[in-house]
C-alpha positions in Angstrom: 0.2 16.9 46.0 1.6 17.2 42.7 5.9 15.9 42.8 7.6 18.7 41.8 10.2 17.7 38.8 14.1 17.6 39.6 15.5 20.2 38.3 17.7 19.3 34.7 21.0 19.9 34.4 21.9 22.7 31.5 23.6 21.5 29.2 25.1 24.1 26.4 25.6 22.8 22.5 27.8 25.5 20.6 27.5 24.2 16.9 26.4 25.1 13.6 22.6 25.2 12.3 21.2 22.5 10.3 17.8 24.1 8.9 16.8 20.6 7.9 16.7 19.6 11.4 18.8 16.3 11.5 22.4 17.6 12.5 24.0 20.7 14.1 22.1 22.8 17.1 18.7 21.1 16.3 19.8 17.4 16.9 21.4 18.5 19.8 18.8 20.5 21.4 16.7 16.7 20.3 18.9 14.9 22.0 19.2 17.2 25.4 16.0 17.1 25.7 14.9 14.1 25.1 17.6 12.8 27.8 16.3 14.8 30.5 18.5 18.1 30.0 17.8 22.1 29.5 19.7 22.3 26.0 21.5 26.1 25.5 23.0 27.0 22.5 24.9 29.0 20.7 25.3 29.0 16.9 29.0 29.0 15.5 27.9 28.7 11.5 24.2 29.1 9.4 24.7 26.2 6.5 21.9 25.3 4.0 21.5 21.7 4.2 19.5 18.9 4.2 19.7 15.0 3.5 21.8 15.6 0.4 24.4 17.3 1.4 25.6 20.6 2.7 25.1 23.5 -0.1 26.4 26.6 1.8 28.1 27.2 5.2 27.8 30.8 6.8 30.5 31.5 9.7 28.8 34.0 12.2 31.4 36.3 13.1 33.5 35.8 16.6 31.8 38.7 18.4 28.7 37.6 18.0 29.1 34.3 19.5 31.5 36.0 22.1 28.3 37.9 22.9 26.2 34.7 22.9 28.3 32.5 24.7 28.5 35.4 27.5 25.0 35.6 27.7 24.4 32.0 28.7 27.6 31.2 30.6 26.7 34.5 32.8 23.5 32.8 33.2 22.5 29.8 32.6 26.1 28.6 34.2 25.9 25.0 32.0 27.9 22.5 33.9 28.6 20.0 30.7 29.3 21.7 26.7 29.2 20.0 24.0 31.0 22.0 20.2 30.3 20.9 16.9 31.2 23.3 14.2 33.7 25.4 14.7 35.6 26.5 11.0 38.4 29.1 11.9 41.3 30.0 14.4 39.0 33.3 15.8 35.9 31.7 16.5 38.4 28.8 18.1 39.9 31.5 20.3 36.7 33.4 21.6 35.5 30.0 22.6 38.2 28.5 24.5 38.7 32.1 26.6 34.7 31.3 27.7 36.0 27.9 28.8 39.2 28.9 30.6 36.8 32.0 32.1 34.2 30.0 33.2 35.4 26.3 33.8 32.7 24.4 33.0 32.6 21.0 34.5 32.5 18.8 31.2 33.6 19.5 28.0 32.7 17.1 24.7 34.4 18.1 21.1 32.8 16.8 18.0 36.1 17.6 15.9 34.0 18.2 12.2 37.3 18.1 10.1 35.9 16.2 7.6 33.2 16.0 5.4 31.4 12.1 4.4 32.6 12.4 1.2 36.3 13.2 2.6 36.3 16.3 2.0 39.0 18.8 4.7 36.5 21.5 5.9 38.9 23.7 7.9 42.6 25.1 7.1 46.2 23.7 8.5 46.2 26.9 10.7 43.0 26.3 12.3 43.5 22.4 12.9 46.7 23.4 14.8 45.3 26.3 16.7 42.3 23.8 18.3 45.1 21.1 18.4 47.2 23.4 20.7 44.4 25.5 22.4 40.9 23.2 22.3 41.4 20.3 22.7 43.8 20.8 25.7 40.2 22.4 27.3 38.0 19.3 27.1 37.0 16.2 28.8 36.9 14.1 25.9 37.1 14.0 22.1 35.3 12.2 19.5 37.0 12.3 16.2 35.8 9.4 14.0 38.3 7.3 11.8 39.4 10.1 9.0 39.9 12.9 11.7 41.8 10.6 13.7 44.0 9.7 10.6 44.3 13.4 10.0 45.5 13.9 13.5 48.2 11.2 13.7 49.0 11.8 10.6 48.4 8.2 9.0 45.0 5.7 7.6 44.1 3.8 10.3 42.5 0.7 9.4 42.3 -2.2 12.5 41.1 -1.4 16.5 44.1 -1.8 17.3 45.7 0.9 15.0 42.9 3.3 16.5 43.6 2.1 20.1 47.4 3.5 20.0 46.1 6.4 17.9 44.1 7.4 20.9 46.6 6.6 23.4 48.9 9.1 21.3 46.2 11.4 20.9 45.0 11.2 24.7 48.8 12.1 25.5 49.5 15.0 23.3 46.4 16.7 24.5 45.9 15.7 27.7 42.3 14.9 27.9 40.5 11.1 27.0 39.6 10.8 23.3 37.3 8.1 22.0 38.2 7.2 18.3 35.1 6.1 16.4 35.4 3.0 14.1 32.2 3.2 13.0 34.0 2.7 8.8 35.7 0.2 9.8 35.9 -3.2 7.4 33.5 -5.7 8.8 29.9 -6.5 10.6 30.8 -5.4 13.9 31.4 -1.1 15.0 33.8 -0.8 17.2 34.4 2.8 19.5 37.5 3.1 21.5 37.9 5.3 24.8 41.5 5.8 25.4 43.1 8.1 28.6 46.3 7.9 27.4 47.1 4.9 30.3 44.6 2.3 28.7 41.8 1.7 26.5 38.2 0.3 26.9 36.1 -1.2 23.6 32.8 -0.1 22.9 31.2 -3.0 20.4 27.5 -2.9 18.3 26.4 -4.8 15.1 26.6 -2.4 12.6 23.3 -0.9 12.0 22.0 -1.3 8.2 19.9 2.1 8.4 20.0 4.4 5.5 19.0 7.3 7.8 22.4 8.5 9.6 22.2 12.1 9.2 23.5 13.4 12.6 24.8 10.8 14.4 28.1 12.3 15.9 26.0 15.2 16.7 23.5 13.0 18.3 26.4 10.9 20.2 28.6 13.7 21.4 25.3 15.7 22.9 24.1 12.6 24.6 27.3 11.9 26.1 27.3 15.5 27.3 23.9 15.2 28.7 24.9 12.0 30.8 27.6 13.8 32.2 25.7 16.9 33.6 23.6 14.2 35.3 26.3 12.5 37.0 27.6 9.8 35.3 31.4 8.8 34.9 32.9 9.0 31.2 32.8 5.7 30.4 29.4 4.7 31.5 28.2 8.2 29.3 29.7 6.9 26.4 28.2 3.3 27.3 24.5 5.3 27.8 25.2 7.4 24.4 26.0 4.6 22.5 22.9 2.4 23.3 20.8 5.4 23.6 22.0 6.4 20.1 21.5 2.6 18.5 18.1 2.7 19.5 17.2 6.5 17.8 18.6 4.9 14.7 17.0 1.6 14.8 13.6 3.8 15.3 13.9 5.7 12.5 15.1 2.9 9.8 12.3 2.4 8.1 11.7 6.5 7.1 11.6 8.1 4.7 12.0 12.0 5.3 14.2 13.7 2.8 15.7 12.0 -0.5 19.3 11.4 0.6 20.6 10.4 4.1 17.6 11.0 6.8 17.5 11.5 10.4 17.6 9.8 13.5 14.5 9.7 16.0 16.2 11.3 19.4 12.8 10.9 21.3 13.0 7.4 20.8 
């Protein structure tokens, strides 16, 4: 008799489209599945992109992903989320009525404040709206070393700046933020989870890939995904990040696109 598959657990990614497939919706929905999850979605932004760069962004307006977010919460019911790009205060509000209306069980925020090249992509207004009404909503957050700076409101530089940057982070918002290090000086990337009580150090050689096009998208979704099935925050994050290593390491060596190329999530 054929075994019948356990059922996946559904796991929603609300974030912007990435029509060159590496980022956004499409590496999430990648890394869902490939981690044993149904991947949802709902589409905050259209942006023409690819491995160059980001040439356009196109904000859907806040009743149509009211409207989409209804459709699959009413559903669907996902138990873990996971939100990339989100650019202003209204699409910030519709989303965080869905979460306080339907509670899902895990929450994972991708803050995408700024761009590689260091560039702010949203206003004061709509960085303080998500600081006072998002963030407050989730499980964890994952700003890497800039957004963190932005958020405390000075360059950090050493783990240890970033591990009392968390804890003060963790603290103002009430949920656990892990501050990513990954442009930090040296051979060695260093992640650190902080609750606001302690902090635990996530540690990797630094990978020497060219193709890095989506990795916080890949990371936070795979965190996500380990959630839904079960498994406690920090051992997520531990899954993620070796999970993650490896669809990097697998796709080293391509050569799709003429700027920064993509990871392999079925690795």
């Amino acid at each position: 008799m054929k075994e019948r598959m356990k059922q996946p657990p559904v796991v929603l990614s609300i974030a912007g489209s990435d029509p060159s497939g590496g980022a956004g919706i499409q590496a999430d929905l990648k890394s869902i599945s490939a981690l044993g999850g149904y991947g949802a979605a709902v589409i905050t932004a259209i942006t023409a992109q690819n491995t160059r760069g980001v040439q356009g962004v196109f904000p859907l307006a806040a009743e149509v992903v009211r409207a989409q977010l209804v459709s699959v919460f009413e559903d669907l019911h996902p138990g873990a989320v996971k939100i990339g790009m989100v650019h202003d205060a209204q699409l910030v509000e519709v989303i965080v009525a869905c979460l306080k209306r339907y509670e899902p069980d895990h929450v994972v925020y991708d803050p995408v404040m700024i761009s590689t090249s260091g560039r702010r992509l949203m206003t004061e207004e709509s960085i303080a709206y998500i600081e006072q009404q998002l963030f407050p909503r989730c499980s964890l957050i994952t700003p890497n070393l800039d957004e963190a700076s932005l958020l405390v409101g000075h360059r950090l530089e050493t783990a240890e700046e970033m591990a009392e940057a968390g804890g003060v982070l963790a603290r103002r918002y009430g949920c656990s933020v892990l501050v990513k290090g990954g442009h930090l000086q040296g051979e060695r990337m260093c992640d650190l989870l902080c609750d606001g009580v302690e902090s635990r150090l996530y540690e990797a050689a630094k990978s020497r890939s060219s193709n890095l096009h989506g990795t916080g998208c890949t990371l936070s979704s795979a965190i996500a995904t380990y959630l839904a099935h079960g498994a406690s925050l920090p051992d997520a994050i531990s899954q993620a990040k070796g999970y993650i290593t490896r669809a990097i390491e697998a796709a080293a060596e391509w050569h799709i696109g003429q700027g920064n190329g993509p990871l392999w999530q079925f690795v």
